[in-house]
C-alpha angles and dihedrals in degrees: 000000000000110000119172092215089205103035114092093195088066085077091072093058096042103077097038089051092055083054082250105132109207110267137230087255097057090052084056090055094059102051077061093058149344127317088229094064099045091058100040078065101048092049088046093050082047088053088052094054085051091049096048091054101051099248084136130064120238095261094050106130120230117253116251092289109235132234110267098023084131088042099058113158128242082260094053098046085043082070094041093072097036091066098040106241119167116250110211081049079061094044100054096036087058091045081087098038113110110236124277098228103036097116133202102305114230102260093041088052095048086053093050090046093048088056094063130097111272091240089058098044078050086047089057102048093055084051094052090043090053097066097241080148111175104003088054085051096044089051097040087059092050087053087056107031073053090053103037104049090193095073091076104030135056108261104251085212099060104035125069111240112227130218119242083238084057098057096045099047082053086054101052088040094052091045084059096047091057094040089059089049094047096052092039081061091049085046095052092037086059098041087050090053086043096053083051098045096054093040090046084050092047090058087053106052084047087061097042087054089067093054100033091125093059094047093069087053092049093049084050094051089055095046092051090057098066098213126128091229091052093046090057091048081049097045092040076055097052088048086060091045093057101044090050083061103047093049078045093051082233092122095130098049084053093050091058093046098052083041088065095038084063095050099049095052094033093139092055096097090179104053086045096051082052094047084052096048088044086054094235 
């Protein structure tokens, strides 16, 4: 793709020569502000796909970055996406783009007034006097955003330009950033389940402590059933049982009790397979 990065006119031909016909949407966007504007934004996010698939060398410049580049329509980030431009490309390209909306500021506007000929600036104040109201302001700040080019552009003067090679190195480094905030959150969330789990187990095994006698019992009524599901009720107790003992520092008395567990039910070969996987 051929994208004149400064000149604001290769906006126009941007969109039809993707095959993308300019949308209702678009033509809305202009009756919010220039067409200048609308199309200084369309050629620079041109220049950005450009950018994002390596048609520039490193040292490639930036184009003059336009007003509004951090205040695109529903219309402008709905090609955005269709074109597959990477937003956070977007998002760092408009953090040195000037606001949309800023407006001439009062002494820069007198200037411009005083410079005019004496019959305009005549021709203003009837105007005002008339009572056009809005529609004569509205007018009166096109005729000067037309005439001060600034207005609707970065000064090139006051903002660094930045290298393609620039604006894709701030990319990669802000997707790890979040990537390592983002795993730092998964980290801390496990940690935090972890902390619960083992408390939640710790009040468990307080309370098993009081019943420990019956759930021996408990572990000898499933056995006695000679069922799987009921092994596996038997075995889970006996999980329970050990690492009471072990918090208890009565791993030895459990030992002999599991040993003659074993020896009692010997011929049970599938209580026994489940013991061994569970390690008991």
């Amino acid at each position: 793709m051929d994208v004149e990065g400064g000149n604001e006119s290769s906006g126009f031909s941007l969109i039809p020569a993707m095959g993308i016909p300019f949308s209702e949407g678009m033509c809305s966007e202009t009756s919010r502000n220039s067409v200048g504007t609308l199309v200084s934004r369309l050629s620079r996010l041109g220049w950005l796909l450009c950018a994002q698939n390596e048609e520039f060398g490193e040292d490639e410049l930036e184009p003059v970055v336009p007003a509004g580049l951090g205040e695109l329509s529903a219309p402008l980030h709905s090609l955005i996406e269709f074109l597959g431009i990477d937003e956070d490309l977007v998002e760092i390209a408009a953090s040195a783009s000037a606001p949309l909306n800023a407006g001439p500021d009062r002494e820069e506007l007198a200037t411009w007034i005083q410079s005019l000929p004496e019959k305009e600036k005549n021709s203003l104040l009837v105007a005002a006097v008339s009572g056009f109201g809005e529609r004569w302001k509205n007018g009166l700040l096109r005729r000067f955003e037309q005439q001060n080019a600034r207005r609707t552009l970065s000064a090139p003067d006051t903002i660094c330009r930045r290298t393609t090679g620039d604006l894709l190195r701030l990319v990669h480094a802000r997707v790890e950033e979040r990537t390592r905030l983002l795993e730092a959150k998964r980290a801390a969330e496990a940690a935090r389940r972890k902390a619960e789990d083992e408390a939640n187990r710790s009040r468990y095994l307080d309370e098993l402590r009081k019943r420990e006698d019956t759930t021996w019992n408990q572990i000898a009524t499933h056995i006695q059933k000679r069922q799987p599901n009921e092994y596996d009720k038997a075995v889970s107790l006996l999980i329970d049982l050990r690492d009471l003992a072990v918090r208890q520092g009565r791993v030895a008395t459990f030992q002999s009790a599991l040993g003659e567990l074993r020896q009692e039910h010997a011929a049970k070969e599938s209580l026994l397979r489940r013991l061994a996987k569970a390690r008991l």
